[in-house]
N, C-alpha and C positions, 0 to 999 in steps of 0.2 A: 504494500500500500504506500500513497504518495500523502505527502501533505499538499495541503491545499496551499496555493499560492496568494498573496496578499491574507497573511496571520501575521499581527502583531503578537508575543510573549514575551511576558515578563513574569522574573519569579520573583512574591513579596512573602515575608516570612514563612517558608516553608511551601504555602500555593502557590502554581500555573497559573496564571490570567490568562486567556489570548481571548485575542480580538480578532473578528473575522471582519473584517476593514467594510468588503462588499455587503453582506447583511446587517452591518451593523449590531453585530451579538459579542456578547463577554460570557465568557466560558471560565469558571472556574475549576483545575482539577486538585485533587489531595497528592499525599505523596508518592503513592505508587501510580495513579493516572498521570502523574508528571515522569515518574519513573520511565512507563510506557513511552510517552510523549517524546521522552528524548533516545532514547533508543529508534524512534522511529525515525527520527530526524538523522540520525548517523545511517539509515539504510539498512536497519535489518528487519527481517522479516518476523514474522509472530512467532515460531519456533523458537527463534536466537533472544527475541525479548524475554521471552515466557523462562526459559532457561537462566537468564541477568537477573529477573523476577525474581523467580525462586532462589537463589542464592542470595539477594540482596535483602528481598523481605523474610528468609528462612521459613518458604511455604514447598508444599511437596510441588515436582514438575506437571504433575498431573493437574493440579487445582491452578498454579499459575498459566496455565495453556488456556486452561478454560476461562480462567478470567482475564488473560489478554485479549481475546476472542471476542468476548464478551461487551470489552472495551472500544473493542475495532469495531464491532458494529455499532454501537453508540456513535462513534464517532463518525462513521460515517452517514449515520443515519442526519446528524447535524452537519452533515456537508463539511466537515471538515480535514476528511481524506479519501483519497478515489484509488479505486486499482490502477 
């Protein structure tokens, strides 16, 4: 998946903001959906995050795959990542 182009982000204590500039929307994420969010940014795919996931937040790979996933379709449900 791609990030969408024209997203403003900024991190303010500990939360993602981003701004999706064209719809005019502010998106807040916690730490692990910022977790996600930059991983995706460096280009990896749901596998490779979910695997960063789980070692980062010390959850099994199985539960962090599905909540990558889970994540990815939110986010793209809000237009703010495209295959």
């Amino acid at each position: 998946m791609r990030l969408k182009e024209k997203l403003a982000a900024r991190e303010i204590a500990g939360e993602l903001y981003i701004v999706d500039i064209e719809a005019e929307t502010l998106h807040s994420l916690n730490p692990s959906g910022s977790f996600i969010w930059n991983c995706l940014k460096k280009g990896l795919d749901a596998g490779a995050a979910a695997s960063r996931l789980a070692g980062e937040f010390e959850v099994e790979p199985e539960e962090a795959l599905k909540d990558v996933k889970a994540f990815l379709k939110t986010l793209k449900g809000r237009g703010l990542v495209k295959k």
